[in-house]
C-alpha positions in Angstrom: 24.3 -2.2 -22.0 27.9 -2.5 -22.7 27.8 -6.6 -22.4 25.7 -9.4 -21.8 24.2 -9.7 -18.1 25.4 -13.3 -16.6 22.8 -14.5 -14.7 22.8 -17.8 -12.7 19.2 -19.6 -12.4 18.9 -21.9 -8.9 16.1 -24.2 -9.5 15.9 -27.6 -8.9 13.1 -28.2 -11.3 15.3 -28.7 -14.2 12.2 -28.7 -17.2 11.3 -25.1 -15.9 15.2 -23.8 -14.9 16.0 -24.8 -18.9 12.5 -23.2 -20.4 13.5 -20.2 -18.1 17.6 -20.1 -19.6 16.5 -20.8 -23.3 14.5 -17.4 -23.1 17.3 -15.5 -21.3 19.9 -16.7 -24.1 17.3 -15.4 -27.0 17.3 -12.4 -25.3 21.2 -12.0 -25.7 21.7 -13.1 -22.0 24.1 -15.4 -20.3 22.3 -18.0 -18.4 23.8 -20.8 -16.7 21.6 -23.4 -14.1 22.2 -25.0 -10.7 19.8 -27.6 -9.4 21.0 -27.2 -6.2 22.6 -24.9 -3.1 25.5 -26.8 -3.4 25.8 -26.6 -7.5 25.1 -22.5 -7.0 27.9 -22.4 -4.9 30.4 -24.2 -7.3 29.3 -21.9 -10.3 30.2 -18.5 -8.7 33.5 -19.7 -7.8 34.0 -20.3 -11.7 32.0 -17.2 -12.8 31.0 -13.7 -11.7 27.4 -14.0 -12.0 25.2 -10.4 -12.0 21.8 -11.6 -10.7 21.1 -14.9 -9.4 17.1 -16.0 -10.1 16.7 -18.3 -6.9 13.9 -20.9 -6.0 13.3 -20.5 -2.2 12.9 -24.5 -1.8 15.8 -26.2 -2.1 16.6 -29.7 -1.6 19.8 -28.9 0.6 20.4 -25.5 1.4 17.3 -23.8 2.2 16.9 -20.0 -0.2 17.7 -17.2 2.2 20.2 -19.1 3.6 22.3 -19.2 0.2 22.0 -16.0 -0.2 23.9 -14.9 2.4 26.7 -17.5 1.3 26.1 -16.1 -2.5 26.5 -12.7 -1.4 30.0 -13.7 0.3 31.4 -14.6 -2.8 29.9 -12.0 -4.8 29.3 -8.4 -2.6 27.4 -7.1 -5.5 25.3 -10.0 -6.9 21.3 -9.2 -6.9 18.3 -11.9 -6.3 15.3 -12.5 -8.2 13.4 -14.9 -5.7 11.4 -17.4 -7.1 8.4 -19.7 -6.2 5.8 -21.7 -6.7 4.4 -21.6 -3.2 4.0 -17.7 -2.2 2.9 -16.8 1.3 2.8 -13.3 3.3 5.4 -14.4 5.1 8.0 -15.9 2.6 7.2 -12.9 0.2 7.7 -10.4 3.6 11.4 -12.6 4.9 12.4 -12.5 1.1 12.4 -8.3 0.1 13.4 -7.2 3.4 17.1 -9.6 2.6 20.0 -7.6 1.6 20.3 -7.5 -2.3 16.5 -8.9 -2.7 15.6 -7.0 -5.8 12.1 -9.0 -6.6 10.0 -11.7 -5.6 9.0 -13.5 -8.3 6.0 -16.1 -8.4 5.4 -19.2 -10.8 4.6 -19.1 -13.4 6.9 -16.7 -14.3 5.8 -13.9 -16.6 8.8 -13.9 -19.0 8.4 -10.3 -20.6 8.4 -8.7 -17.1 11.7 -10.9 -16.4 13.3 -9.4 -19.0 12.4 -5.9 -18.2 13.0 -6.5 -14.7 16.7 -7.9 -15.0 17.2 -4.9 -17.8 16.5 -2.7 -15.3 18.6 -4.1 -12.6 21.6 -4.1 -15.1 21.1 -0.4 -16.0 21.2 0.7 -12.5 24.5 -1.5 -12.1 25.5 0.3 -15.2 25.0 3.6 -13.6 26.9 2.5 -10.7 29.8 1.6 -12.5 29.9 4.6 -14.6 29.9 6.6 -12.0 32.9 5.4 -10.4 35.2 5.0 -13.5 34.3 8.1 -14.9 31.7 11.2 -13.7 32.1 13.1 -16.8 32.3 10.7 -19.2 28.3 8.9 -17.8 26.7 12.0 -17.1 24.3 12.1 -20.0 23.6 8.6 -19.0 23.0 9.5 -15.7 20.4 11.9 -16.7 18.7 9.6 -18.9 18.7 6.7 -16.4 15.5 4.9 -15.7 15.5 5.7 -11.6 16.2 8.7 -9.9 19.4 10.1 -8.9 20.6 12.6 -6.6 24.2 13.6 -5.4 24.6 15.7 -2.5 27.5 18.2 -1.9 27.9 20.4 0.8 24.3 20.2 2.0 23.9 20.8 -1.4 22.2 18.8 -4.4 24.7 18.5 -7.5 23.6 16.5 -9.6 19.7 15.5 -10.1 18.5 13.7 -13.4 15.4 13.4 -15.4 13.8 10.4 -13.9 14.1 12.1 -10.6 12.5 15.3 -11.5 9.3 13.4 -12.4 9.3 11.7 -9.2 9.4 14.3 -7.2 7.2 17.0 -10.0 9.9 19.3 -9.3 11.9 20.7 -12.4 15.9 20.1 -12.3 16.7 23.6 -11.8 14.2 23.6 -9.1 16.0 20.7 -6.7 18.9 22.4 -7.8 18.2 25.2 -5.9 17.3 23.5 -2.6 19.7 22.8 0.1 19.6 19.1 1.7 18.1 20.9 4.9 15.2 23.4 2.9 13.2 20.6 1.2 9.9 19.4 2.9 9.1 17.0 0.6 9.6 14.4 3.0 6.3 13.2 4.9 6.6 12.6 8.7 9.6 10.8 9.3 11.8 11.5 12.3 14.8 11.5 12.1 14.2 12.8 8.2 16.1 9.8 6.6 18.2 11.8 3.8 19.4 14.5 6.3 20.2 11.8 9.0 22.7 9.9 6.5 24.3 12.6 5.0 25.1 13.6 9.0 26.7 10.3 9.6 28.5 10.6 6.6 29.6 13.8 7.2 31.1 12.4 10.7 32.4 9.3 9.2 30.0 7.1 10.4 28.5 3.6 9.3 25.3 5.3 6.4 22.4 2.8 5.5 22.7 1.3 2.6 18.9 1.3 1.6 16.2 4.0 3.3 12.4 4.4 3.0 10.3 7.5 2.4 7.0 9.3 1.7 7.1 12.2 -0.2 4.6 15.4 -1.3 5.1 15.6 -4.8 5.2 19.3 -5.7 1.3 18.6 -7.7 0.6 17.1 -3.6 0.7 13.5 -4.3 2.0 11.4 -1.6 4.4 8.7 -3.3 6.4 6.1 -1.5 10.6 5.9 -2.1 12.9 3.3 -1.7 16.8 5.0 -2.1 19.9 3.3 -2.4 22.8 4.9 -0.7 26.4 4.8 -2.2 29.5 7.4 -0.7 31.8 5.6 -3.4 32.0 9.0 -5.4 33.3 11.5 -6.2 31.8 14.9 -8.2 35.2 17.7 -9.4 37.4 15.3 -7.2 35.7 15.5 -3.8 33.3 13.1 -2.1 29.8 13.2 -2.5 26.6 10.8 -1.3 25.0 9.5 -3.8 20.9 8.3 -3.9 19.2 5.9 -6.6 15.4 6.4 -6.0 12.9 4.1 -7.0 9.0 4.9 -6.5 7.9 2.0 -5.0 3.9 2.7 -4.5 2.1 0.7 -6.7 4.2 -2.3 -5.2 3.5 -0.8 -1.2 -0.2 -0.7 -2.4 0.2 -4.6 -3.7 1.9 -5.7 -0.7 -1.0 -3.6 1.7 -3.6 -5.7 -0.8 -1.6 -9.2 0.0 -1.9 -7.9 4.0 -5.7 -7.0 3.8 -6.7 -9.9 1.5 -5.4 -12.5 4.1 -7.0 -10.7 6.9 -10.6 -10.9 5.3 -9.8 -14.2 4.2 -10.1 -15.3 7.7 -13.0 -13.4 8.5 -14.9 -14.9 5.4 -13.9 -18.1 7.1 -14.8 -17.3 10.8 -18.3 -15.6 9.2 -19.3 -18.8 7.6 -18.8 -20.6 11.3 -20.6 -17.9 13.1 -23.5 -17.7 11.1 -24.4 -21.3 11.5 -23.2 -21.5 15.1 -24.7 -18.0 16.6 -27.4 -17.5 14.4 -29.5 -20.6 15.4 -29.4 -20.5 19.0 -29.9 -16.4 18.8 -33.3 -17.3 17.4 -34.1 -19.6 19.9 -33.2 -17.0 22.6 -35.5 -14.4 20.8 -38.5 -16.7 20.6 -38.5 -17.3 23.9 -37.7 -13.4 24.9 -40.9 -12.7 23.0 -42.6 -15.7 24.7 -42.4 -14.8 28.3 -43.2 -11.5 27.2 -46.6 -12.2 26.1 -47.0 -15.0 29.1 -50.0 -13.1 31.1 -48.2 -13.3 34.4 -45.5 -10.8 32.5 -47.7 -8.4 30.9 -49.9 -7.4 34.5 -46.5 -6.8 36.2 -45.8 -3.7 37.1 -42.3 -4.5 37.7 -40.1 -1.6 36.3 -36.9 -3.4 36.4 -38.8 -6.4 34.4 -39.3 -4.2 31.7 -36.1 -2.7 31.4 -34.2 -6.0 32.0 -36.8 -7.3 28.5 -35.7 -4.6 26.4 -32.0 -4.6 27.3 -32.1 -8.0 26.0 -33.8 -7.3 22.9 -31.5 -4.2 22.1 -28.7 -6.4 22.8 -30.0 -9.1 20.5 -30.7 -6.8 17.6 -27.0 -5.4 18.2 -25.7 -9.4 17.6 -28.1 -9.8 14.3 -26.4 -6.1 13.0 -22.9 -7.6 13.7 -23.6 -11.0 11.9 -25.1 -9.0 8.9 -21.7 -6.5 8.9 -19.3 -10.0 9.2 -21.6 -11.0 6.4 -21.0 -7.8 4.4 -17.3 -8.1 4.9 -16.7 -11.8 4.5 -18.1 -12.7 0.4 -17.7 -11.2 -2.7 -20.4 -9.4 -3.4 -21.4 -9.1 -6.7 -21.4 -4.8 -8.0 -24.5 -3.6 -10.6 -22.6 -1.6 -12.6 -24.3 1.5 -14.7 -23.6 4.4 -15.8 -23.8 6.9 -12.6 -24.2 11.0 -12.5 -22.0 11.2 -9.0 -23.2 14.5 -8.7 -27.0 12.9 -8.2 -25.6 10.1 -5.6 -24.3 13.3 -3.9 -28.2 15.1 -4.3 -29.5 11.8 -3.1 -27.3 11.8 0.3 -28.3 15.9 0.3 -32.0 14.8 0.3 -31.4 12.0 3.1 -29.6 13.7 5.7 -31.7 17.0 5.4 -33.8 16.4 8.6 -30.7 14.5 10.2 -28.7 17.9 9.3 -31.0 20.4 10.6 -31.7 18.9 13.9 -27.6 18.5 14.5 -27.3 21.5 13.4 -24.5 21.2 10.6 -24.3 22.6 7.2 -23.4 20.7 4.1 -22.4 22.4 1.4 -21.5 20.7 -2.1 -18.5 22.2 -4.0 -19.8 20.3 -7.2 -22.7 23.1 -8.8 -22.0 24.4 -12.0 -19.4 21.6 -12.9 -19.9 18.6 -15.9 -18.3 15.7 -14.2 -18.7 12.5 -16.7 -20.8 9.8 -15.9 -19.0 6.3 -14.1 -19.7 2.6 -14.3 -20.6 2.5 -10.7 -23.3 0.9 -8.0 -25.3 3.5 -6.9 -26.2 2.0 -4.4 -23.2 0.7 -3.0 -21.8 4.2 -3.4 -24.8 5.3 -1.7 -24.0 3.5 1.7 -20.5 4.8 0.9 -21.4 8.1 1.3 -23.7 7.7 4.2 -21.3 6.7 6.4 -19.1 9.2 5.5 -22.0 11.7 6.5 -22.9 9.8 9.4 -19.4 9.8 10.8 -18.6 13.7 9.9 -21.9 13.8 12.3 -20.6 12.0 15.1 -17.7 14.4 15.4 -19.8 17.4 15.5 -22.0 16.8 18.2 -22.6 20.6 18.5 -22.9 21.4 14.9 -20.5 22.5 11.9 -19.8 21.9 8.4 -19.6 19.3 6.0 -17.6 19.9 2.9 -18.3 17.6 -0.6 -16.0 18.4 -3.1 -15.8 16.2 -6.5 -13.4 16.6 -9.5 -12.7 14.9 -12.5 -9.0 14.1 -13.8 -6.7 14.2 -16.5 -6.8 9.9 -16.2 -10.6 9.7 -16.4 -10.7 9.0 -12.3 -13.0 11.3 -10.2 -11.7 12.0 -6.8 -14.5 12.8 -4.2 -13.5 14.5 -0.9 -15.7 14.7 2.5 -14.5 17.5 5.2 -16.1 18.6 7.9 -14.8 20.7 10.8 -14.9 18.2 13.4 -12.4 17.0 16.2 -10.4 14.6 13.6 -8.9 11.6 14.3 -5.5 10.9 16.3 -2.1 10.2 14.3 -2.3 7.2 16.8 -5.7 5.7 15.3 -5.8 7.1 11.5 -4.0 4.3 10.3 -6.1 1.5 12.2 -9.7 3.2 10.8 -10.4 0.3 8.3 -9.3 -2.5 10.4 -12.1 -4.7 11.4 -13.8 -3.9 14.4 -11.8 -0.7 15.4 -13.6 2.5 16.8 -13.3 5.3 18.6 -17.3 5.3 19.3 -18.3 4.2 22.8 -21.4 2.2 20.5 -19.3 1.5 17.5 -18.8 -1.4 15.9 -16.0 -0.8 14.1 -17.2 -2.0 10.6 -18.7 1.1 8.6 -15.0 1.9 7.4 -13.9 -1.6 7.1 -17.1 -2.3 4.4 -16.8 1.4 2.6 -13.6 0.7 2.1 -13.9 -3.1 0.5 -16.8 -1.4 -1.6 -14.7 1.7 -2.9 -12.0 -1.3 -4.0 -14.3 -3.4 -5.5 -14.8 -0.3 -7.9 -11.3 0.0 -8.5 -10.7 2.9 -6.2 -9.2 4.0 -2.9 -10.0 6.1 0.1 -7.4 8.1 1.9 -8.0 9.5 5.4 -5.9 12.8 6.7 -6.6 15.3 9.2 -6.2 19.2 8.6 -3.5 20.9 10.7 -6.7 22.3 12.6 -8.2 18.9 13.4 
């Protein structure tokens, strides 16, 4: 860095605003505090602060508000929010405000502070560089810790390191692509690069921060947040400029925050509905399976009797089998982890659905013989009922036979990734993202739980499942 970052820290609790400043000035940073909105205020108009840390509770003027007042003084000050009291919803209001870099809860992990607002001042760097002098920064710009992409006549001109391992491409690869050849961006209409470069092209108003998936060139989806600037120019002639950031570790937190406080509520409702259904449910059964045995029941030869006593019973069962999957789904279930051959979990599901297979007349086939996968600290059993409804589902979309695919690999990181195809109908781009939300199916008899409780179970082993169709189906 060519000087010190000046950083401004809006806290009103003063014991943890100075313990926060007397580590920012050992780290060779400038840190002044402000206990209040109103203090904030009065220290930007005396200094040009580069990232402001800012406690969302303030005693006068509430956190997103000041921002917005901050930001008028100072276009290109960042935030670091900061609180002690994090909720979906603050966390959500807080990243999507203009110049929100980070959401920050307390206690406040210093290291990652420092890294963070290092990392914020070498992009600003960058930025700067850039404008004074292309030339002069380009080494730096290749060396830069995000990506970075400049686009000239539908062209790309300038691509660094960092960016090159985002996408898997090599330089002279992107290089070689026009800004209209590329497919590396997933879905997304209108295709967010080519749509701002248009507008800029025309003279219109470009965003100033855009969202993407992309295929990396190994096939690894990865999520992209770029940063738009057209205050460039490359040989003397404008030129659009992107920072890129991968941002899907933090998409996959924020998912994590979404799910967590969606099964914290069903933990909550389970507990209610055990006590409250479960008691009067065995009340109704005992008295089901009393007037069945009364002896004026059992010499009826009333049809509709009979059929009206089992309906009743099916339909109780079917309550008991939701309470169980609520169950499932709502406590921490406790994993016996041991050492497991996948490949025999795999046998194991081979050996249960052979009858089940033959009769529906599908074939499963097992891309896995020959190979020496490692052994995993897993629950085989969990893993088992994993798998099973994988099968069972693959089933239900074949109801007039076809194949089922198992394909397991190990990888260079020590993960195994296990795949399940089958040549069935597929699932709608509609539905494929509600699949593991409670109680959604496509079944007429579903309940909507099977993915819901694999997919808790695959997390609990520190894994994930993803869920794509095949151009075919």
């Amino acid at each position: 860095m060519s000087r010190k970052p000046n950083i401004l820290i809006v806290e009103d609790y003063f014991d943890f605003a100075d313990s926060v400043q007397s580590y920012l000035k050992m780290e060779d940073m400038n840190a002044e505090i402000a206990g209040s909105g109103t203090e904030a205020l009065a220290q930007c108009g005396k200094m040009v602060f580069d990232i402001a840390l800012v406690d969302i509770n303030l005693p006068d003027i509430q956190g997103d508000e000041l921002l917005d007042v901050l930001r008028e003084k100072n276009p290109r000050l960042e935030f670091i929010i900061i609180t002690g009291h994090a909720s979906l919803e603050s966390a959500l209001k807080a990243v999507r405000h203009k110049n929100v870099v980070a959401y920050e809860v307390k206690p406040i992990d210093m290291d990652r502070l420092r890294a963070l607002i290092q990392e914020i001042m070498a992009r600003k760097h960058v930025e700067n560089a850039l404008v004074e002098s292309e030339k002069r920064y380009r080494k730096l710009i290749e060396n830069a810790p995000m990506g970075i992409v400049v686009f000239q006549d539908r062209k790309h001109v300038l691509v660094n390191n960092r960016m090159a391992e985002i996408s898997g491409y090599t330089i002279d690869e992107l290089l070689s692509y026009s800004i209209d050849d590329t497919d590396m961006i997933i879905e997304s209409e209108p295709n967010p690069v080519i749509n701002n470069y248009d507008r800029w092209m025309n003279g219109e108003a470009i965003q100033k921060e855009i969202f993407a998936q992309i295929k990396r060139k190994d096939g690894a989806v990865r999520t992209l947040r770029g940063r738009i600037t057209s205050d460039i120019e490359v040989e003397g002639r404008p030129a659009l400029m992107f920072f890129v950031e991968d941002i899907t570790e933090q998409e996959k937190i924020r998912e994590n925050m979404v799910r967590s406080e969606k099964f914290s509520v069903i933990a909550q409702l389970t507990m209610g509905l055990h006590h409250e259904i479960r008691n009067p449910l065995a009340i109704i059964t005992a008295h089901v399976q009393t007037l069945l045995g009364h002896p004026v029941v059992m010499k009826t030869d009333d049809e509709d009797l009979a059929h009206s006593a089992d309906v009743i019973n099916q339909q109780i069962s079917r309550i008991v089998s939701i309470l169980n999957s609520l169950s499932l789904l709502g406590k921490e279930t406790k994993l016996s982890l041991e050492p497991t051959n996948i490949l025999k979990v795999i046998e194991r599901i081979e050996e249960m659905f052979a009858p089940k297979l033959k009769k529906s007349k599908v074939v499963l086939t097992c891309d896995c013989n020959g190979k020496d996968i490692s052994d995993t600290l897993a629950d085989e059993g969990r893993l088992l009922q994993v798998f099973a409804n994988f099968v069972f589902n693959s089933l239900d979309s074949m109801p007039d036979g076809g194949e089922i695919n198992i394909g397991v690999s190990e990888n260079s990181d020590n993960t195994i990734t296990i795949s399940f195809s089958d040549t069935g109908c597929g699932i709608s781009k509609s539905d494929i993202n509600k699949v593991f939300t409670p109680f959604f199916s496509t079944k007429h008899d579903g309940m909507g739980m099977g993915l819901t409780v694999s997919n808790s179970i695959i997390q609990e082993h520190k894994g994930s499942i993803r869920i794509s169709n095949r151009e075919s189906g």
